[in-house]
N, C-alpha and C positions, 0 to 999 in steps of 0.2 A: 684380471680385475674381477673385484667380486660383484656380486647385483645390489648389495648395500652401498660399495663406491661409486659404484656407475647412476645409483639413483642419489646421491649425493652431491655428483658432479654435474645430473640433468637440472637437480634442482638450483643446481649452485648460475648455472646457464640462464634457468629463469628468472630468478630473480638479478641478474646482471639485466637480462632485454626487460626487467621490469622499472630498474632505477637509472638505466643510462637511456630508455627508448618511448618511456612513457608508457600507461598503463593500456592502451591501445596495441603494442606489440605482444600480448598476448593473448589468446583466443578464452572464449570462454571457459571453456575444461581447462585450461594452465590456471586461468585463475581459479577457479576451485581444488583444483590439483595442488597446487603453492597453498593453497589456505590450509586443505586439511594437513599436506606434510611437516606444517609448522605444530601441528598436536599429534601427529601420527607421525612420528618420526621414520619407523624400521619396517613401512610399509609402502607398498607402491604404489600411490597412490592417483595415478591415471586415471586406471578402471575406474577406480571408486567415483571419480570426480564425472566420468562418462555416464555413470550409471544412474548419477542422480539426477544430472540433467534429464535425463531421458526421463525416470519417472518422474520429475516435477516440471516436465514441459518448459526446461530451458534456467537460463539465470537469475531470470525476477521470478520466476515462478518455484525457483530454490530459495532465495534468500526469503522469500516472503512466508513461504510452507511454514504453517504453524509445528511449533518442534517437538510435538511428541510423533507426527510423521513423520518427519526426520529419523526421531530414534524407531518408529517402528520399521524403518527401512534397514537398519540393523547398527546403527552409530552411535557411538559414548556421549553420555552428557558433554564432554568434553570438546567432542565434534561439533554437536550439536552449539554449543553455545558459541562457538568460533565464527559458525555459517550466521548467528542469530543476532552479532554483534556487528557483524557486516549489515547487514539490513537496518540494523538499530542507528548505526551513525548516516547511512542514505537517507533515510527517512528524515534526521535530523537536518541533515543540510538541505532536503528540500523543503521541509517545514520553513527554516531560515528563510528562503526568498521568500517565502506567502507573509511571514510575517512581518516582513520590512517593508512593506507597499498594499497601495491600498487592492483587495481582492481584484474586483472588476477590470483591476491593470492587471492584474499577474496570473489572468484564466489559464493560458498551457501550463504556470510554474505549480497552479493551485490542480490540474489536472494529473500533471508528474504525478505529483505526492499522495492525491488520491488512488493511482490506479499503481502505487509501487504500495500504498497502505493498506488496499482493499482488494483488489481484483483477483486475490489467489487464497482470499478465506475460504474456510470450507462448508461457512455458515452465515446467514443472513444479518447486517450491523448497520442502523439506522445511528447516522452521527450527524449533529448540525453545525453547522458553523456561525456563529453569533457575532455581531459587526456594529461595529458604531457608527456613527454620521457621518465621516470621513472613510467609510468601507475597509477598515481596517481593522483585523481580528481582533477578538475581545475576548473568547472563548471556542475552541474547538473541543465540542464533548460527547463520546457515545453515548446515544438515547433507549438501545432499546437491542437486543441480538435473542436471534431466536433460532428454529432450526434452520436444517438445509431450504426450506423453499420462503421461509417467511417470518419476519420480525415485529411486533405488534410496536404505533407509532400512534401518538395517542395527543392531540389536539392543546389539549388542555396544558397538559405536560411541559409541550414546547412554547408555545406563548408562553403562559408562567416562569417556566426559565429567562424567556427574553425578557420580562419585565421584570425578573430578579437581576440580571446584567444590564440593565439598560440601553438593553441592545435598539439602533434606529432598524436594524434590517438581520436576515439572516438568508443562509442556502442550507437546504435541507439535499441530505448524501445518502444513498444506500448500497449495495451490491446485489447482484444476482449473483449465487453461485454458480450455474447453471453454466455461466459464461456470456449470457444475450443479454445484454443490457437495456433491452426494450422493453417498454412500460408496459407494466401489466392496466386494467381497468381498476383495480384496487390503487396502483399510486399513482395515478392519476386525478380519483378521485380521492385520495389525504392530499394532495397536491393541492386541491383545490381548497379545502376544509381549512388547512393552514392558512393559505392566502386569504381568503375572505376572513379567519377569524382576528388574521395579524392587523389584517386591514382596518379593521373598526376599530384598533386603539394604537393605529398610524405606525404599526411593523411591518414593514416590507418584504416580503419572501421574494428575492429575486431569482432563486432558480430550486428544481431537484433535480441533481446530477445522480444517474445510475450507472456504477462502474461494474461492468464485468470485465472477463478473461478479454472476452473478443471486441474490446473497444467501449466506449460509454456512449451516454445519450442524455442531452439534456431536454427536462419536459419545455422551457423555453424556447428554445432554438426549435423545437417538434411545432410550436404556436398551443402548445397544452397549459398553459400556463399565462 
């Protein structure tokens, strides 16, 4: 048997415990393993799939890795866009539940989707979330990305927007790269700036959630807010 049939027949194995077992019967590296062998046919494609996990700190933190780290880890556009379409449709299905219900009901589903959409950038992205009187999205839109420690959020900016949506309320989002997701004295105080300035023309800022690597924190639930 050659090592082109026998990786023919492992793959043929996985994908059998993928459609008769559920996608639970196989381990992370199968599923990345099975993903890339569907664009990398005559190659074996294990290692490959081990190797990324490891430098990208596991499977969300693959599928999320912005893709020219991908390619600089050494993989074809091809690859690259396989692993990025995976992430492109997670993302969509969890965006779906936040947008069929009102936010404030769907805090873990609206927590999923931030920390599969943020918590693995490699750079700082202030995005808000804009809501109407029944707390149901209206607008989800990055406001502001800057480097690795810091993205400039700018007062004016975001009310103004909320008063071009019509927005009753919003929650304002960012990330630490770093991976801590604990508020620095800077967003704390825009945390504050927004809330009193939304306040005098009856916008609501009900929360800032900061997503890193190693979990979030919201300035509410802190009593910062």
């Amino acid at each position: 048997m050659t090592g082109e049939e026998d990786g023919t027949g492992h793959r043929a194995r996985l994908r059998e415990r993928l459609l008769r077992q559920g996608p639970d019967a196989l381990l992370d590296h199968e599923v990345v393993e099975y993903l890339l062998a569907l664009v990398i046919p005559r190659r074996d494609t294990k290692s490959l799939a081990k190797r990324l996990l490891n430098e990208f700190g596991g499977i969300g933190g693959l599928f999320a890795a912005d893709a020219e780290a991908i390619e600089r880890a050494g993989f074809s556009e091809t690859a690259v866009a396989a692993l990025k379409i995976v992430n492109a449709a997670a993302l969509r299905l969890l965006a779906a539940e936040i947008k069929a219900r009102p936010i404030l009901g769907s805090w873990n589903a609206l927590l999923d989707y931030l920390r599969a959409d943020m918590a693995a950038l490699p750079v700082e992205r202030v995005r808000v979330l804009f809501l109407n009187a029944k707390n149901m999205l209206i607008r989800d839109e990055a406001m502001s990305e800057g480097s690795i420690s810091e993205a400039a959020v700018y007062v004016r900016e975001v009310i103004r927007r909320a008063i071009d949506l019509h927005a009753a309320s919003l929650i304002l989002v960012h990330n630490h790269p770093s991976g801590d997701p604990s508020p620095s004295r800077q967003d704390i105080a825009i945390t504050r700036d927004i809330a009193e300035a939304g306040k005098r023309l009856g916008i609501t800022l009900h929360d800032h959630v900061i997503i890193g690597a190693d979990g979030h924190s919201s300035l509410r639930a802190l009593g910062l807010l």
